[in-house]
N, C-alpha and C positions, 0 to 999 in steps of 0.2 A: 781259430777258436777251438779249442777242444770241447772234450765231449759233454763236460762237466760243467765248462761254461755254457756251452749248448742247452743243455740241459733247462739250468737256472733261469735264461732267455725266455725259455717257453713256458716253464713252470710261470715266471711273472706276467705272462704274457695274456695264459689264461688265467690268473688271479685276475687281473685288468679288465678282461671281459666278463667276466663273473661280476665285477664290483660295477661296472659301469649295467650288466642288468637290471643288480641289485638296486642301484640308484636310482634306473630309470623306473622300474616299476615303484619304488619308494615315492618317487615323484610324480606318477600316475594315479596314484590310489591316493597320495595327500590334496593333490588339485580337485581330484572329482568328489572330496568328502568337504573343501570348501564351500560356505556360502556366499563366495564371491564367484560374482562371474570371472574366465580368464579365458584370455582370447589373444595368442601369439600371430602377430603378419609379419610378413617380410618386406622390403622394399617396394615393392608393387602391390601391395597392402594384398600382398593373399593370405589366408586363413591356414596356418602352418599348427596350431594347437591351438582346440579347444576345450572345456571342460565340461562337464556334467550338467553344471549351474545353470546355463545357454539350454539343456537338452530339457532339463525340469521344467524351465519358466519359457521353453517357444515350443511349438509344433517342428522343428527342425531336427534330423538326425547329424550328430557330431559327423558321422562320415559322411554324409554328403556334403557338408560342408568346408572341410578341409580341403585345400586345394582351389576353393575358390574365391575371388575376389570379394573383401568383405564388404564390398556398396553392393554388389548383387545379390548376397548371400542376407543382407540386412537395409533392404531399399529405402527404410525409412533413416535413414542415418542425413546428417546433412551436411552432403558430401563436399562441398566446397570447404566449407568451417573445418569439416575434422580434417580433412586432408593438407590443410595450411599446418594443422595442430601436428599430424602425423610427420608430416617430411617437416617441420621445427625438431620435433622429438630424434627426427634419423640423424637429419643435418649436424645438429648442435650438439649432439650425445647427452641430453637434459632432460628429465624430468618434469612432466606436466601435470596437470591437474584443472578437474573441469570439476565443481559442484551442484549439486540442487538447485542451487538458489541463483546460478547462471545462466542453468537451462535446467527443468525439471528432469528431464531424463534423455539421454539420447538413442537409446534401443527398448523398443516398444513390448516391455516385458510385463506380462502384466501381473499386480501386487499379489497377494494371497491373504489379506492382510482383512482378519474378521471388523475393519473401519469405514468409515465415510471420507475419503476425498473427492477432492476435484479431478482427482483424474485418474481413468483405468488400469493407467500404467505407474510401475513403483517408483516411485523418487531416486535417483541416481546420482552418487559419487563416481566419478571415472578419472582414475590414475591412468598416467600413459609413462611407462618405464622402459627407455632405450637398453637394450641388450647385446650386444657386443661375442659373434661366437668367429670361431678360429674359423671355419671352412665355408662359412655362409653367410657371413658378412652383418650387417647389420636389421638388428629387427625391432620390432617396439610390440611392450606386452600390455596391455589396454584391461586392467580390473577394474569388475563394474562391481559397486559393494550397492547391497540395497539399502536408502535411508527414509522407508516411507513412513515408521515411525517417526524417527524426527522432524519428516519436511510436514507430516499430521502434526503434530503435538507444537512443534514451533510454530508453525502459520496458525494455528486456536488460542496459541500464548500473544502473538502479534497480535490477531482480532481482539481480546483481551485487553490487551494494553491500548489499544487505538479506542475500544470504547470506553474506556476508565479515563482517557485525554478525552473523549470530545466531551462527556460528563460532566469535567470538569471546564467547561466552554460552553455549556447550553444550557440553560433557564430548564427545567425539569417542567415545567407547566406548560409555559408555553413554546417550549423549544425554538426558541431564536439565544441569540447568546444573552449569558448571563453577563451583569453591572463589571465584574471583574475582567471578564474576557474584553466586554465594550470599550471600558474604559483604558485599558492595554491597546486596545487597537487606536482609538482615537490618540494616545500618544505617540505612537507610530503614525499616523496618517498626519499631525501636526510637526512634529519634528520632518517629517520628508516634505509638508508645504513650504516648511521654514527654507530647508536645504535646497531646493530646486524651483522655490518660488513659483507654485501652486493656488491657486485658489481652495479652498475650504469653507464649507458649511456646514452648520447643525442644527438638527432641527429633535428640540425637546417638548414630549406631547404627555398629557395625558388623560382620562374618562372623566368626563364629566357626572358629578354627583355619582360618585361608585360608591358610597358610604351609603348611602341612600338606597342606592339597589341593593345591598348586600344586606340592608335593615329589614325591606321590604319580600324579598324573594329568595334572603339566603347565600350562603358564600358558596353552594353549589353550582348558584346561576351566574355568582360571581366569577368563577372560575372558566364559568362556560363562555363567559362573556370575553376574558380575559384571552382565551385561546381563539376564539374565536376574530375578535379585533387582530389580533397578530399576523392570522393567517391573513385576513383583507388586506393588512400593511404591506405585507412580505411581498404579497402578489402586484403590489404596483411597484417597488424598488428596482432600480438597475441592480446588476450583478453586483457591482463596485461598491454597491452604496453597503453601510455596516449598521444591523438594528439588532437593537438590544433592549432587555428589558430593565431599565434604572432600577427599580425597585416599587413592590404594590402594585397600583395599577399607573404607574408612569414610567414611558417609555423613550428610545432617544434613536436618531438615525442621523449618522456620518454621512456625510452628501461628499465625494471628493473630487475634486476638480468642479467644481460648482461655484457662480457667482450665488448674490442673496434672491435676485430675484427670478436663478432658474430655482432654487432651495424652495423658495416661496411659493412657485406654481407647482412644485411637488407636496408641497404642505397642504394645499388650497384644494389640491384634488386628490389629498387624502380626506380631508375634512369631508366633502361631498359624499366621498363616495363611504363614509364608517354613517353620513345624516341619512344619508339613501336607502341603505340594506338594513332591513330588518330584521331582526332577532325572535327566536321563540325557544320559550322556556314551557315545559308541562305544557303546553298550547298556549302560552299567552305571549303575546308578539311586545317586543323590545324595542324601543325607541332607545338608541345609545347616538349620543354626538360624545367628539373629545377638541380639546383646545391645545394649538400648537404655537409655540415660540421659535421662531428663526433667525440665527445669528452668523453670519458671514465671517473668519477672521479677518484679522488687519492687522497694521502696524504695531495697535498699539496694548496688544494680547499681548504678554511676555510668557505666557504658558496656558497648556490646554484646559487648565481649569479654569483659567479667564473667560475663555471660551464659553464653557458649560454655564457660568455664572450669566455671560450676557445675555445665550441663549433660554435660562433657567426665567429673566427676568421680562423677556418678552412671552413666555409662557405664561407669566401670571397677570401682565399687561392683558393680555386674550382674554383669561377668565374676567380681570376685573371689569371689562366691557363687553359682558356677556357670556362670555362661553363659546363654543360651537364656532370658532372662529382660528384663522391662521394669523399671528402678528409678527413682525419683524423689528428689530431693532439693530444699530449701530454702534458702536466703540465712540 
């Protein structure tokens, strides 16, 4: 090689090293002005680069950490799960991805974030990106981006939406469900007796002489009254069972899996127990009974408004032989 080619050789040689400085620090100063975390391991998950992000949001200094195993360096990680996730990411040379909403965060960084969550630490997206170098084989680069704004702002939008649904499901007064939720369910609980041949009951109730109260004491007492009966009802029902308010002051409970005459000693010792408990309004004590109608399905119901209708009819059977009483009727 002469001397001129010599020359050339080495002229490129240090251009090459010049450029690869240049690189590296270009690469040093863009990672640690990142808001992401970034955190390079190697095969034996050691800590080979870290950035800035990691130094801001822990008590840890980057160089002590470099060089060492990132379960020691970050104890709270959980080691079984990432290290499945990690050697997938080495093995497979692919691309991973763990969100928020799969595990709230996997390194116990805590937020900064002038808001109210549930939890100290900031909500975490974590990318795991295989990297591939000529001399040292394979590594995986694991950025952590912060999403505590959004896992705030989405889970307040989710609360949101869950109480605009049950809303629209629960009676505003007296908070059992409302006619339309009721009646939705009672077609579901009748089409699955149909389907799986079930027993079914229902048992439709409602106060006695409440015009009457509401003449003499007011629709405030009314109201009190109405909330009040609900809560008594609620607290003798099984889990299973489905109460709603039909509408006014009349009420309805789905009994499932129920023959008529367990229906009936649940009607029987609602009655008792709404003649038993006394009411007071302004200081004046409330005598309240209500009258119940109980109806079993059967054959010969071709739908659940049949139902409602038998039950409807021994309801008013009850009143029309007093009141303050639980009646049943048959198909």
């Amino acid at each position: 090689m002469g001397n001129s080619e010599t020359c050339a050789a080495t002229d490129n040689a240090q251009v090459l090293t010049v450029n690869e400085h240049v690189i590296k620090q270009i690469n040093e100063q863009v990672a640690n002005q990142l808001n992401t975390g970034v955190l390079v391991i190697d095969h034996a998950f050691t800590i080979v680069i870290c950035n800035r992000f990691l130094q801001v949001h822990t008590d840890k200094n980057i160089d002590d950490i470099i060089g060492e195993n990132i379960f020691i360096a970050f104890p709270e990680l959980p080691e079984r799960w990432l290290a499945r996730k990690l050697n997938a990411a080495l093995q497979l040379n692919t691309p991973s991805f763990c969100s928020w909403e799969q595990r709230h965060h996997l390194f116990e960084l805590p937020h900064t974030r002038p808001i109210t969550t549930g939890s100290e630490f900031m909500a975490q997206n974590c990318t795991f990106l295989p990297i591939e170098t000529d001399e040292n084989g394979m590594h995986v680069c694991i950025l952590i981006e912060d999403v505590t704004d959004v896992c705030h702002y989405q889970t307040q939008l989710q609360k949101t939406l869950d109480d605009l649904a049950l809303m629209s499901r629960i009676d505003g007064l007296t908070q059992i469900y409302n006619r339309k939720h009721w009646q939705e369910s009672l077609k579901q609980e009748y089409a699955k007796a149909r389907r799986y041949d079930k027993d079914l009951s229902l048992i439709m109730l409602d106060l006695d002489y409440f015009k009457l109260l509401n003449d003499n004491y007011g629709h405030q007492c009314g109201d009190m009254v109405l909330i009040e009966v609900s809560a008594l009802i609620d607290s003798l029902l099984r889990i299973e069972d489905i109460f709603g308010r039909y509408g006014g002051e009349e009420f309805a409970i789905i009994v499932p899996e129920a023959q008529l005459h367990g229906a009936m000693e649940l009607a029987q010792r609602i009655c008792k127990t709404i003649a038993s408990t006394p009411l007071t309004y302004n200081g004046q004590e409330l005598k309240v009974t209500i009258s119940l109608g109980v109806a079993q399905l059967s054959d010969k119901e071709s739908n659940y408004e049949a139902l409602i209708t038998l039950a409807d009819k021994a309801l008013y059977a009850a009143k029309h032989n007093g009141r303050n009483q639980a009646f049943s009727l048959t198909a």
